[in-house]
N, C-alpha and C positions, 0 to 999 in steps of 0.2 A: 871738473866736478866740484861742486858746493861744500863748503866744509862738512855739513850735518851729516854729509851723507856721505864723505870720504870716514868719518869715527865710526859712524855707522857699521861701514866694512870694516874697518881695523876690527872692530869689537868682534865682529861675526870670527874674525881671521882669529883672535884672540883665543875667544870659545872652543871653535875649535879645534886651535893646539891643547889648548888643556884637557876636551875632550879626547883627545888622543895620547897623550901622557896620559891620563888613568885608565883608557885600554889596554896598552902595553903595558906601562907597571903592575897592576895590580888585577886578579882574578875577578871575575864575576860570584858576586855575593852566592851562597851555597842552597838559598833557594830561590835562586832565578832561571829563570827558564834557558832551556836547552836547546836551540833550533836546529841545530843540525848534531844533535847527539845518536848515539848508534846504539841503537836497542840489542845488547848483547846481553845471554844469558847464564848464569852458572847454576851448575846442578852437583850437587855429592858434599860432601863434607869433609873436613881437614886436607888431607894431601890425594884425599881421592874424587877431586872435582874436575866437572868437563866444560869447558867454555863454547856455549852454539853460538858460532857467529855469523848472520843475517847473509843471503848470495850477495849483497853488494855495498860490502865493506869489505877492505882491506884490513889483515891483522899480522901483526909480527910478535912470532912468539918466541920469545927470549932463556937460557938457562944459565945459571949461574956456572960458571970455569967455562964457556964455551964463546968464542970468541965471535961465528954464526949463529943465526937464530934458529932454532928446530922446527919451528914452520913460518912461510911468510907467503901470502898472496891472496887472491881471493874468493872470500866465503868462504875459507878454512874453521874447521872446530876440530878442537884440540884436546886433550886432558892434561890437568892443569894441577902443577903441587903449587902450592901458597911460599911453604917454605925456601923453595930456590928457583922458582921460573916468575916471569914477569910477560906480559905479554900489551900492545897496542892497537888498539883499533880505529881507523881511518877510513871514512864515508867514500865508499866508490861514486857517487853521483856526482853528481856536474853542479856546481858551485857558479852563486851570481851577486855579483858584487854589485853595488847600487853607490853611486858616490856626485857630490854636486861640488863642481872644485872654481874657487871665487877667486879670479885671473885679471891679470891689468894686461890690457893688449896693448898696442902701438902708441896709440895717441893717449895712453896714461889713462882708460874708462876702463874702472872695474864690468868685467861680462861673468855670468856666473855657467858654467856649462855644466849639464848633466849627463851623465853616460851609465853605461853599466857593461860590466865584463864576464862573460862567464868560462869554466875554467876547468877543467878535470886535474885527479891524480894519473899523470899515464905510468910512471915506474916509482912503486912504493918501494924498491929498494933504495932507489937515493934518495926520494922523498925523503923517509922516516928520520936519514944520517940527518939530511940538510935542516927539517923544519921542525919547526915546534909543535906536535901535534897533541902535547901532552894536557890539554885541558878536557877533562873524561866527558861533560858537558857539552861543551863545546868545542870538539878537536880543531875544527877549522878556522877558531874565531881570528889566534893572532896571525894566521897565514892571509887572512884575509884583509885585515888590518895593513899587514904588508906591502898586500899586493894592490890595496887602495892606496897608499900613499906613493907607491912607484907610479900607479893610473892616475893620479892630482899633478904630480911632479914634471909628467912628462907632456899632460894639458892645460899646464900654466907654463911651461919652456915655449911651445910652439904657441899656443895666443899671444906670446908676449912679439913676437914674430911679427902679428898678422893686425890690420887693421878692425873696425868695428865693421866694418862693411866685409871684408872678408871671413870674416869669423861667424858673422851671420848667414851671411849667404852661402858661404861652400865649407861643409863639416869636413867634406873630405879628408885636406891636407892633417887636419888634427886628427880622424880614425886612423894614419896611416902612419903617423909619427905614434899614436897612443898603441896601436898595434906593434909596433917593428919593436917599442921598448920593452915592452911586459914580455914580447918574445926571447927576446933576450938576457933579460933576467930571468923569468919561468923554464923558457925550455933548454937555457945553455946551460944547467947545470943544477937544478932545481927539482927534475923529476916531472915537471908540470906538464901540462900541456893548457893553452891557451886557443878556448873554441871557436869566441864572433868578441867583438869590442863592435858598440855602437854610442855614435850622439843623439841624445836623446832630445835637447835644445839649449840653447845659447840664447841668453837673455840678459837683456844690459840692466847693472846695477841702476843707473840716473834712472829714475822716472822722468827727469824735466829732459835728459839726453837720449833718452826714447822717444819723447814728442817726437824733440825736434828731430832725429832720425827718419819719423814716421812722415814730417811734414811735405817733403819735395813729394812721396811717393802716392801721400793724400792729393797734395795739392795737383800732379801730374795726374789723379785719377780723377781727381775732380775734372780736372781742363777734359779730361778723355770724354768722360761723361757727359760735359758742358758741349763738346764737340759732337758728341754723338747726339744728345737733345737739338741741337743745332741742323746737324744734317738731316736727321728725322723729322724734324721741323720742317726742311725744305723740301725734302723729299714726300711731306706731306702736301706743304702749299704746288709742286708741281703738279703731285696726283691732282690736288683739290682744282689746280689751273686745267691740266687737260683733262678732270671728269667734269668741269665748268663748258671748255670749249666744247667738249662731248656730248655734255646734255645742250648746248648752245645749237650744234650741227644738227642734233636730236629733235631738238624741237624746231630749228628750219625745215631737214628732212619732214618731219611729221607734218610743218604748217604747207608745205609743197603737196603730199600725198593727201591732207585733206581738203588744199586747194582743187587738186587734179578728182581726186571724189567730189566734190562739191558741182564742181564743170561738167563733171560725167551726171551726177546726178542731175545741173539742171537739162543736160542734152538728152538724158531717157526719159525724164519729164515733159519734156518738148517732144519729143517722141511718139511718148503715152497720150500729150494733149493732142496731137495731129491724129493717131490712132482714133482715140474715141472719137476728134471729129467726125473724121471716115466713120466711124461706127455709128453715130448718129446719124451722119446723111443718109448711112446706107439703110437704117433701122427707119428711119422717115421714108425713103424712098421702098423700103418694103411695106411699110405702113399704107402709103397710100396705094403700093397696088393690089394690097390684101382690099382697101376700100373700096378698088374698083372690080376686082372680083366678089366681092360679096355683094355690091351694086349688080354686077352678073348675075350673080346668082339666086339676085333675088328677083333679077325681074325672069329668070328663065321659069324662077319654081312656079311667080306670079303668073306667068304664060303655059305652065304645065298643068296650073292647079286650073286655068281658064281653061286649058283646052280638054284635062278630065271631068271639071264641069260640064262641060257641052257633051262630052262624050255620053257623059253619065245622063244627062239631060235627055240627048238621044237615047240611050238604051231604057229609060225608063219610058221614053213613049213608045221605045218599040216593045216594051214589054206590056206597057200597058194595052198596045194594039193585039199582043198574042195574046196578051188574058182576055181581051173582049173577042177576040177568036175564038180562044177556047170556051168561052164562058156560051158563046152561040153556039159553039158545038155541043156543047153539051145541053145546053137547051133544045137543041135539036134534037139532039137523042134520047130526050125524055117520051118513050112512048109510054102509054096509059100499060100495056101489056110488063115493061121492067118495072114498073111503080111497083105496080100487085107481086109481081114476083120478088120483088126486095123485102114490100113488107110482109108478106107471107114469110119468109125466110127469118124475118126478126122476129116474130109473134114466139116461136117459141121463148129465146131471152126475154122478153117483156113478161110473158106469163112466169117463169120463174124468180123475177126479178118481185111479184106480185104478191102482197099476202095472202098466208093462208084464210079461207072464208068461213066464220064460225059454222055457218048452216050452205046448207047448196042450194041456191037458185036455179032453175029451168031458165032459160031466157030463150025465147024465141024470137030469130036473128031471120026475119024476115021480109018482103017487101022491097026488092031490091036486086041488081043481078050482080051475081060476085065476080063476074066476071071482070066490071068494067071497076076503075079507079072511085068512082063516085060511088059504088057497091061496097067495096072493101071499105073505105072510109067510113061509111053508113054504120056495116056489121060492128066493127072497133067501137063509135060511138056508142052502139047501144049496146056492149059489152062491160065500156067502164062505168056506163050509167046503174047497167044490173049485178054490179061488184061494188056499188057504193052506198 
């Protein structure tokens, strides 16, 4: 360790001996605070006063010629004469000592460790004989003071044992040394009882002998790191090798399956082209025999429409033969006698068909025989002659 920084610790060691000679010597100033004082109360005046004291404080209450105390234990209130009783009050709660003790271990490097203790009264009978509880402020201060320097004493004996590496690494051996001794001062005759002791941490004075403590453990985490980067690394480039050979097979596979499609496709291509042949031959070869039935068909209509020509050709001269049949027959049956009797039959319609005639004429309709055709005809003419 470097000079600067072995004065360094003296000084600190210095300090705090002196601060410790002025806690033991000498009181705490009259108005400094109390931390662990015991809120007890008095009520009455002159020799007729009662002391309430709190459920968890211890009190012992003392009378003057009396060699026992007239009450002692806990949460007791009492009444209280000024003039010949005295009485003391002591914190029943669990007390924690807080202390950082500056130790030279094996290989001569100041380590500073910190711990803390905590602590009960278990019998305030012996208690009160054994300890000093008498600061009304402070009851616990110089018991505590005490029992910090027996917990320093007994965690500078065992570091001084142990290396820096040991004192770092396993608190244990020093809980277990700083334990067995406060037990046996505390509780072999003290009254005490002693609850948990813990290491809180152990920290080495050198800063430059702290590096170098740190270095191997950096340096080893370094390499671990370096080594894991390393294997990650490879473990990278293998994935990256076999998802390389992967996508490699991937895309052979792939160029095989689009080969084998490509072949399929041109072989249903070749296929489709023989198909449509055939569908073309077959489409030509329907073509022309829709051409030769329709050639059929035209010369059949051609020879149907010839032969209802002729048909109709005929039927029209046989009709024309029966209309000049009939047309003689009825010339034949034109006798003079149905003439006159047709038109005799119509004269009425013809006369009504006829206008009215302002004045009446006489007409005499004769010179002729009405009998015959040429009679009738006669009378008619000289009818519309004498109506006009």
């Amino acid at each position: 360790m470097a000079s600067s920084e072995s004065n360094a610790y003296l000084d600190r060691v210095v300090k705090q001996q002196a601060a410790l000679e002025v806690d033991l010597g000498a009181a705490k100033a009259p108005d400094a605070p109390a931390a662990n004082a015991v809120n007890v109360r008095i009520k009455g005046f002159g020799r007729w006063r009662t002391v309430l004291v709190p459920p968890n404080a211890f009190v012992v209450h003392t009378r003057r010629g009396r060699r026992e105390p007239v009450h002692m234990g806990l949460g007791i209130s009492f009444r209280f004469n000024p003039y010949r009783d005295s009485f003391l009050v002591v914190p029943g709660t669990m007390q924690t000592i807080l202390l950082s003790a500056y130790c030279i271990c094996q290989e001569l490097q100041g380590v500073v460790v910190q711990a803390y203790v905590q602590w009960i009264v278990e019998d305030i009978a012996v208690a009160y004989r054994k300890l000093d509880f008498g600061d009304r402020k402070d009851p616990m201060r110089l018991v505590n003071i005490q029992l910090r320097e027996q917990a320093e004493a007994a965690i500078k004996d065992k570091v001084a044992t142990m290396s820096v590496h040991e004192v770092l690494s396993d608190k244990q051996p020093i809980i277990e040394e700083l334990t067995a001794r406060l037990r046996d001062v505390a509780e072999g005759g003290l009254g005490l009882r002693i609850v948990t002791v813990q290491i809180k941490e152990a920290i080495v004075s050198s800063t430059r002998l702290w590096e170098n403590l740190q270095k191997p453990y950096r340096a080893e985490q370094n390499q671990i790191a370096r080594l894991a980067e390393l294997a990650a690394e490879e473990v990278i480039s293998v994935r990256q090798s076999q998802n390389n050979l992967r996508q490699g097979e991937r895309a052979e596979e792939d160029a095989r399956k689009l080969a084998k499609q490509r072949d399929e496709t041109q072989v249903h291509a070749h296929k489709l082209e023989q198909e449509r042949h055939e569908q073309e031959v077959a489409i030509g070869r329907l073509r022309l025999e829709l051409e030769h039935l329709m050639q059929q068909l035209k010369l059949d209509f051609e020879l149907a429409m010839a032969t209802a020509r002729a048909e109709n050709s005929h039927a029209v001269k046989l009709l024309e033969i029966e209309r000049a049949k009939l047309r003689q027959d009825i010339n034949n049956n034109q006798t003079p006698e149905a003439i006159q009797a047709r038109m005799i039959a119509a004269l009425p319609d013809v006369v009504s068909r006829l206008p009215k005639p302002a004045e009446v004429r006489s007409v005499n309709l004769g010179g002729g025989d009405p009998t015959s055709l040429g009679g009738v005809i006669a009378y008619v003419r000289e009818a519309i002659k004498a109506l006009s």
